[in-house]
Every structure is written in structure tokens, then in C-alpha cells.
C-alpha positions as CSV (number, residue, x, y, z in Angstrom):
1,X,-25.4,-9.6,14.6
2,X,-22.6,-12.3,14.2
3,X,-22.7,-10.8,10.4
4,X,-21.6,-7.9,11.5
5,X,-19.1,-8.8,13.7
6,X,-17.6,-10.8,11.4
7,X,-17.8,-7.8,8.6
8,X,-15.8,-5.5,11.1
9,X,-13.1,-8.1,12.0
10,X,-12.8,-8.9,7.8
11,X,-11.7,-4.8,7.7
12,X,-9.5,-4.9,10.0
13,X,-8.0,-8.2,8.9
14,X,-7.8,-6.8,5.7
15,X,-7.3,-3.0,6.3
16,X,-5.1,-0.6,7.6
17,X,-4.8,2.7,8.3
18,X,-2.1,5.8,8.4
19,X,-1.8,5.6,11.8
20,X,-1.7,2.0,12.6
21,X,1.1,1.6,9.3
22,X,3.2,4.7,11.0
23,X,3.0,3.0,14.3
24,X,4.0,-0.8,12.6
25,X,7.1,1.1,10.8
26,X,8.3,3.5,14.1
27,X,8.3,0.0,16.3
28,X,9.9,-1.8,13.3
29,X,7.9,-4.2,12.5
30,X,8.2,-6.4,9.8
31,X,6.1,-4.3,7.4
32,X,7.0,-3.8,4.1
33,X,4.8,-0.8,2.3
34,X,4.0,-1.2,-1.6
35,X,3.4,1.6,-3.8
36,X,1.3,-0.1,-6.4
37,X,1.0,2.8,-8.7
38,X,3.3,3.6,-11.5
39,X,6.9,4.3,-11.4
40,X,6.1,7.6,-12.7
41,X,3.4,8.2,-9.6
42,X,5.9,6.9,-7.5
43,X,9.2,9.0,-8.6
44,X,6.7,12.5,-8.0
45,X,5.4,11.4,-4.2
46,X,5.6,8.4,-2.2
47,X,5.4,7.5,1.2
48,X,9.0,7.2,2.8
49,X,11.2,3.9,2.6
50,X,8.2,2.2,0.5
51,X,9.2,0.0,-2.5
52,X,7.5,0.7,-6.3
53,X,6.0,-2.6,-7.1
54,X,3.3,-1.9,-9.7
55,X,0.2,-3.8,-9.5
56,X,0.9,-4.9,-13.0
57,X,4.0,-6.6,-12.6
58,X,3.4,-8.8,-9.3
59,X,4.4,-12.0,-10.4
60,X,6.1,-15.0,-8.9
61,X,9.7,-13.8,-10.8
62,X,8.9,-9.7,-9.3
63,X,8.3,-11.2,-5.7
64,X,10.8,-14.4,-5.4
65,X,13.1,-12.4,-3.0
66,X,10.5,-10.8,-1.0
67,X,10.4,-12.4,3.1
68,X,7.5,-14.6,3.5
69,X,7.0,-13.5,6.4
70,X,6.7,-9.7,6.3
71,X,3.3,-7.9,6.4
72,X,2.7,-6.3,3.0
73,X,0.9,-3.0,2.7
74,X,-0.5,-1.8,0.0
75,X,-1.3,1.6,-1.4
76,X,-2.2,4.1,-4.2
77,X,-3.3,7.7,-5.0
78,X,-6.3,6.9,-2.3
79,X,-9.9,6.8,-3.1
80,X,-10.7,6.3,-6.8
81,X,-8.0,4.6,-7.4
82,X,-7.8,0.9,-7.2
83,X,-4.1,0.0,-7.6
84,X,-3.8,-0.9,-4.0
85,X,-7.0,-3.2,-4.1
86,X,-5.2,-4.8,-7.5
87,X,-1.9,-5.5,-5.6
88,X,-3.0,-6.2,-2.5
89,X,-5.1,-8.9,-4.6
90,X,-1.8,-10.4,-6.4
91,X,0.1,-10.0,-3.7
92,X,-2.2,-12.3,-1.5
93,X,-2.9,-14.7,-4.5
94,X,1.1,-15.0,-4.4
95,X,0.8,-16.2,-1.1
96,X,1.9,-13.1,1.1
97,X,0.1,-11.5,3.8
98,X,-1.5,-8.4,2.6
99,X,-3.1,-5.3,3.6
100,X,-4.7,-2.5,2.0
101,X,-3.6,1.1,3.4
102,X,-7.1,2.9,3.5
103,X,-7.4,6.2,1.9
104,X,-3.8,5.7,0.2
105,X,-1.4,8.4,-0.2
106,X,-4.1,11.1,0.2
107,X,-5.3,10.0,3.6
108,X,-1.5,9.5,5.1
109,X,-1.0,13.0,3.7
110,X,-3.6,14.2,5.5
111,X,-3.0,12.5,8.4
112,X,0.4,14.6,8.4
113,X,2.7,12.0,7.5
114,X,5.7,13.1,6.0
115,X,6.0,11.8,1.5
116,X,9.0,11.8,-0.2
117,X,9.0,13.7,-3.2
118,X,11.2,14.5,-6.8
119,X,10.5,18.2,-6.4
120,X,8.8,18.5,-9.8
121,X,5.4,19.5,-8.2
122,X,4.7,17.9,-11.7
123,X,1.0,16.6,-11.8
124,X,0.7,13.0,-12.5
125,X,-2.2,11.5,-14.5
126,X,-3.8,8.4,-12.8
127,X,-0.5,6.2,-11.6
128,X,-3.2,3.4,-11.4
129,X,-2.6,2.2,-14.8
């Protein structure tokens, strides 16, 4: 049983979801929310005040002036796509504290939370890339 605990506690440590990230940014928190896709994917739809950081190019030079000791979220187009994995992956090999935001942009649209958008309603191919 302590397995399992321990697996449930990892997911959470490791996890987040729309409504525990909307309630982090309303009380201000120090989150900062990572679109990992491309900036493509991220010009078309992204969640509000998040910052286009393809998984890609996280490097030392890409993250230097980032706060060390923000929470960094992670997300992508949602399940099937593992951009947010990737970054929240470099991100924690850079030595920031990371989460992943489960289900990605399709679960926090789902959720009802509000995306901000380029109005081209143009379909994107995979931004994971």
C-alpha cells in the first residue's frame, strides 16, 4: 500500500490540473505557465498571460532570466501530445520547479477557461514538434 501512496503523492508533486493552475494564477501566485508547443501553436490559441517557450529551445541561455523561484507549468495541445512532458523535463533538468498541466490546452478548454486566440480559426498541425 505504501507503493501506492507514494504513486499518488509523485502525481500530485508532479501534476497539475486546470483548476488548481486557475486558482494558483487568480491568488497570484508565483506561477509561471509555459506553452511548450510551437510558436505557431501558440500564436493560434494559448492560455492567457502564458509565455511560448518551446520545448526545443530550453536551454541555460533561453531560461537565465527566468525567477528561481517561480513554479513552472507546463503545457501542450493535451493528450497525445508530449511537448509539455519534454519541457517540463528540461525545465526540471535546468533546475526549476516544474509541473505538468494535465490534459493541456484541451482539458483547460473544457474546463471553461477562457484561451487567447489570433482569430485565424486556422488549424494547426501538431505544435509538438
Amino acid at each position: 500500500m505504501h507503493e501506492q501512496i507514494r504513486h499518488y503523492e509523485d502525481k500530485l508533486r508532479y501534476e497539475i490540473d486546470s483548476w488548481d493552475l486557475n486558482e494558483s494564477v487568480k491568488r497570484e501566485e508565483n506561477v509561471v505557465v509555459i506553452d511548450a508547443r510551437s510558436p505557431e501553436a501558440y500564436e493560434a490559441e494559448h492560455i492567457p498571460d502564458a509565455i511560448n517557450v518551446p520545448h526545443r529551445t530550453m536551454n541555460e541561455k533561453a531560461t537565465a532570466a527566468f525567477d528561481r523561484e517561480a513554479l513552472y507549468v507546463t503545457y501542450c495541445d493535451g493528450i497525445g501530445c508530449n511537448a509539455s512532458t519534454k519541457g517540463a523535463l528540461n525545465m526540471a533538468r535546468l533546475g526549476f520547479r516544474t509541473k505538468e498541466l494535465m490534459g493541456g490546452l484541451d482539458w483547460w478548454k473544457r474546463d471553461g477557461y477562457p484561451t487567447e486566440t489570433d482569430g485565424a480559426k486556422q488549424p494547426i498541425s501538431c505544435g509538438c514538434g
